[in-house]
NUDRENPA-241305 format. One record per residue (C-alpha): x, y, z; residue number from 1; residue in one letter. Coordinates in steps of 0.5 Angstrom, whole numbers, padded with zeros to 4 digits, m for minus. Example, Ala and Ser with C-alpha at 12.3 -4.5 7.8 and 13.67 -1.06 7.14 Angstrom:
{xx: 0025	yy: m0009	zz: 0016	drendren: 1	fifi: a}
{xx: 0027	yy: m0002	zz: 0014	drendren: 2	fifi: s}
END
This chain:
{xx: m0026	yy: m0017	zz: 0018	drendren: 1	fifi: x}
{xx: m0021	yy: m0019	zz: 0012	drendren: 2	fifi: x}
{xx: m0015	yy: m0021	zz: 0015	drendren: 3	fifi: x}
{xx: m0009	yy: m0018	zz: 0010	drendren: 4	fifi: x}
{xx: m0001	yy: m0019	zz: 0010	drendren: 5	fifi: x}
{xx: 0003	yy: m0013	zz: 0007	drendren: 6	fifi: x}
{xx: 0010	yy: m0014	zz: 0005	drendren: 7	fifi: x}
{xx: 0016	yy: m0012	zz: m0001	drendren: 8	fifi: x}
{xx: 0019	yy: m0006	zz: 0004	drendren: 9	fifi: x}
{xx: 0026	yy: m0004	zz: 0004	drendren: 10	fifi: x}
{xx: 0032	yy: 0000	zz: 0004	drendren: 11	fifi: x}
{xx: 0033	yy: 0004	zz: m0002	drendren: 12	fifi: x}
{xx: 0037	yy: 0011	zz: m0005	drendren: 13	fifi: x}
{xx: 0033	yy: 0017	zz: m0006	drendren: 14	fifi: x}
{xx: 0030	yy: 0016	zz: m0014	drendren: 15	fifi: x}
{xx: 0029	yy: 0009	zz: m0014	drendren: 16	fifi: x}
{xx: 0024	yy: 0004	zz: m0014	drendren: 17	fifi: x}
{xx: 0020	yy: 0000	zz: m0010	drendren: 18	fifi: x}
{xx: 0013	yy: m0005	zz: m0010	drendren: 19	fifi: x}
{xx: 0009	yy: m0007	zz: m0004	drendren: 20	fifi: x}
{xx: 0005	yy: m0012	zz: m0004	drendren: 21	fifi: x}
{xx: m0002	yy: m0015	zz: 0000	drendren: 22	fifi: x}
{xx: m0005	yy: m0021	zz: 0000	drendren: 23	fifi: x}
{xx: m0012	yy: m0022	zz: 0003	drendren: 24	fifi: x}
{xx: m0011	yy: m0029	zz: 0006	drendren: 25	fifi: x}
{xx: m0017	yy: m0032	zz: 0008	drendren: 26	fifi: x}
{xx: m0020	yy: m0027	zz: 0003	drendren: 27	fifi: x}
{xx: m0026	yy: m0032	zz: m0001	drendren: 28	fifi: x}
{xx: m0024	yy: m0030	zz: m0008	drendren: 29	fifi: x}
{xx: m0030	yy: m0028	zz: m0011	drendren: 30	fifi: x}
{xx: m0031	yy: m0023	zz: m0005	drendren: 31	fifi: x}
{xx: m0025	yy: m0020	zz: m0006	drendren: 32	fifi: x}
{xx: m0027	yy: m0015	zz: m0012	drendren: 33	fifi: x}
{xx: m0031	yy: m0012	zz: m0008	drendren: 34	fifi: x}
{xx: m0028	yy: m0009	zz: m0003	drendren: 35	fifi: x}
{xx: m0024	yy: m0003	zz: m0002	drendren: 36	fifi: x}
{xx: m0018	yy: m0003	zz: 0000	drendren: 37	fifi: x}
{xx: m0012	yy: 0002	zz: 0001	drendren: 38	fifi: x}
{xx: m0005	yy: 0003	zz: 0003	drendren: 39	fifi: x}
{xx: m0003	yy: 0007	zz: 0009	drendren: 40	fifi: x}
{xx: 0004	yy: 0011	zz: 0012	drendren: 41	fifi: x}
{xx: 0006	yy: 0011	zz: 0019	drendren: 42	fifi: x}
{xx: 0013	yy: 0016	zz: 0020	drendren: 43	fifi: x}
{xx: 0016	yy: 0016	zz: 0027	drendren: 44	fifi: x}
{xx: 0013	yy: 0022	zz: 0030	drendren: 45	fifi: x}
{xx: 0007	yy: 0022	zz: 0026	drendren: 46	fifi: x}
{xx: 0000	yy: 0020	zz: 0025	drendren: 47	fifi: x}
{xx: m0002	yy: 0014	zz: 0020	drendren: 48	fifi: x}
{xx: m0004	yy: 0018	zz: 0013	drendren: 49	fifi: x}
{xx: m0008	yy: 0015	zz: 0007	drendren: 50	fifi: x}
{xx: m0002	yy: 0013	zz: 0001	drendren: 51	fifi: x}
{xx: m0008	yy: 0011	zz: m0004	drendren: 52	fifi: x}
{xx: m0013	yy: 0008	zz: m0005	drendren: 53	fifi: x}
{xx: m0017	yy: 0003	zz: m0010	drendren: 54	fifi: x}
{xx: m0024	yy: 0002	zz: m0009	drendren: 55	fifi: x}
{xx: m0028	yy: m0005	zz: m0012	drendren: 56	fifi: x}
{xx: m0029	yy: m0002	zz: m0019	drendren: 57	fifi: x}
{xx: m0022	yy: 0000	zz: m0019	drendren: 58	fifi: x}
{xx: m0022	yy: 0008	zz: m0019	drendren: 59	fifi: x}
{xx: m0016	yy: 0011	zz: m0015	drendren: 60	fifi: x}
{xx: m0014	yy: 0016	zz: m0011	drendren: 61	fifi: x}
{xx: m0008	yy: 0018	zz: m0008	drendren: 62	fifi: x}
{xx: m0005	yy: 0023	zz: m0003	drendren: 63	fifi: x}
{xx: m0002	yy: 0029	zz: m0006	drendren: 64	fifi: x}
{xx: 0005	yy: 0028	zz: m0003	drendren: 65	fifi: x}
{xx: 0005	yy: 0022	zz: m0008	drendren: 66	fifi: x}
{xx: 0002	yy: 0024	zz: m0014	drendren: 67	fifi: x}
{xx: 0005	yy: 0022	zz: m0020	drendren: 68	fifi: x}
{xx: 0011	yy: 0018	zz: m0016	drendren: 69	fifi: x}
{xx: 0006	yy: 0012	zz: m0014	drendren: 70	fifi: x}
{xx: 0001	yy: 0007	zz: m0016	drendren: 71	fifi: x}
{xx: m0005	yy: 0003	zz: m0013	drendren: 72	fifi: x}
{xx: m0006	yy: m0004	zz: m0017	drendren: 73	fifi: x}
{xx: m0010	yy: m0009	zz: m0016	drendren: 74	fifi: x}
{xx: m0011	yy: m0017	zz: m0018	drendren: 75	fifi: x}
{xx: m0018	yy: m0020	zz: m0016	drendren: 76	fifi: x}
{xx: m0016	yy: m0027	zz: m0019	drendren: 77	fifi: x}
{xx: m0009	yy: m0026	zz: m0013	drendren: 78	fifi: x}
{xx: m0014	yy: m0023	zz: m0008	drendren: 79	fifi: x}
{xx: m0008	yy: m0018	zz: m0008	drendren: 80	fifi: x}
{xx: m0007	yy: m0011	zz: m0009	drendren: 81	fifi: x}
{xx: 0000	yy: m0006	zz: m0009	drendren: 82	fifi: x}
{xx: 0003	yy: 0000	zz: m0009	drendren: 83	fifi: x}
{xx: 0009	yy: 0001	zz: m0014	drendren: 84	fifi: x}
{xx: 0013	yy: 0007	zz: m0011	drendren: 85	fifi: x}
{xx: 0017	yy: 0011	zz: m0016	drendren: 86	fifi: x}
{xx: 0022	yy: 0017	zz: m0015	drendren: 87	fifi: x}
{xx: 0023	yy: 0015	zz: m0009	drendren: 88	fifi: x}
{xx: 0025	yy: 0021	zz: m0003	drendren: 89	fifi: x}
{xx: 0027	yy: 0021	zz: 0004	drendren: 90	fifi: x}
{xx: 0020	yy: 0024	zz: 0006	drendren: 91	fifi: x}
{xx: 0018	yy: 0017	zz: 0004	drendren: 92	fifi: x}
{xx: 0020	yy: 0014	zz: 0010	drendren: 93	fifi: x}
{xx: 0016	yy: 0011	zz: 0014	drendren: 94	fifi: x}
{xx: 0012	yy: 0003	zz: 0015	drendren: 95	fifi: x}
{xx: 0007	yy: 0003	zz: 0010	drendren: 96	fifi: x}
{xx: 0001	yy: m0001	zz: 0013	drendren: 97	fifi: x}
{xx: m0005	yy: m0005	zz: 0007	drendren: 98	fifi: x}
{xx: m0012	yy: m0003	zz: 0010	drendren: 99	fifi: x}
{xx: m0017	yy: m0008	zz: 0008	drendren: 100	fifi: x}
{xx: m0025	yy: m0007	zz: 0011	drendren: 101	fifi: x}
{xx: m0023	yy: m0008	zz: 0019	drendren: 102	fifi: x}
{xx: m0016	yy: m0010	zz: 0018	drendren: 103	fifi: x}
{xx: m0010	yy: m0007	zz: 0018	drendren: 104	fifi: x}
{xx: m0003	yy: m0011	zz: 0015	drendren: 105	fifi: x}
{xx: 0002	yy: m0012	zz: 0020	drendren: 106	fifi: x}
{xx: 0007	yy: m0006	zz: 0016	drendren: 107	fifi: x}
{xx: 0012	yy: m0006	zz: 0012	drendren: 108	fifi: x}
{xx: 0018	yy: m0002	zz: 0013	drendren: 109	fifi: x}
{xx: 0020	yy: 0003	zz: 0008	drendren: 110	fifi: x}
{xx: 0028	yy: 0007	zz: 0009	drendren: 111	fifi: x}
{xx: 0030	yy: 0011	zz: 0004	drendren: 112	fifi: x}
{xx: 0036	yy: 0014	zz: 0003	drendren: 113	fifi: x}
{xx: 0039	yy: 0021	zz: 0001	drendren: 114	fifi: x}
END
């Protein structure tokens, strides 16, 4: 397992921006650019769903729902990964969780308002 902390949610108005954030903590720093790692969402009412994803070489995919809108990065040398979220709709709504090899981040909530 490698143990992850999530961060960087909020409150914002639909069209604006927001960058989350995870840290692999307990991660050694030469083992961390070789995992994959992803960020999820979580909607009241629904089941958790991929966001994006970025694997260790540092390809990235993203759900439809968020294409062109969100981008999955990565820093080794930080044991870190984010997700910038652009255009920011309603629908985005949701807590937003970093998945790294068998762990989850503790979640971050992300409102946004119309």
């Amino acid at each position: 397992q490698v143990p992850v902390m999530d961060s960087g949610g909020g409150l914002v108005q639909a069209g604006g921006s927001l960058r989350l954030s995870c840290v692999a903590y307990r991660s050694i720093l030469s083992s961390f650019s070789g995992y994959d790692m992803a960020w999820y969402r979580q909607a009241p009412g629904n089941e958790r769903e991929l966001v994006a994803e970025i694997s260790a070489g540092g390809r990235t995919t993203y759900a439809d729902s968020v294409k062109g809108r969100f981008t999955i990065s990565r820093n080794n040398g930080k044991k870190m990964i984010y997700l910038q979220m652009n255009d920011l709709k309603p629908e985005d709504t949701a807590v937003y969780y970093c998945r790294s090899p068998g762990s989850w981040g503790q979640g971050t909530q992300v409102t946004v308002s119309s």
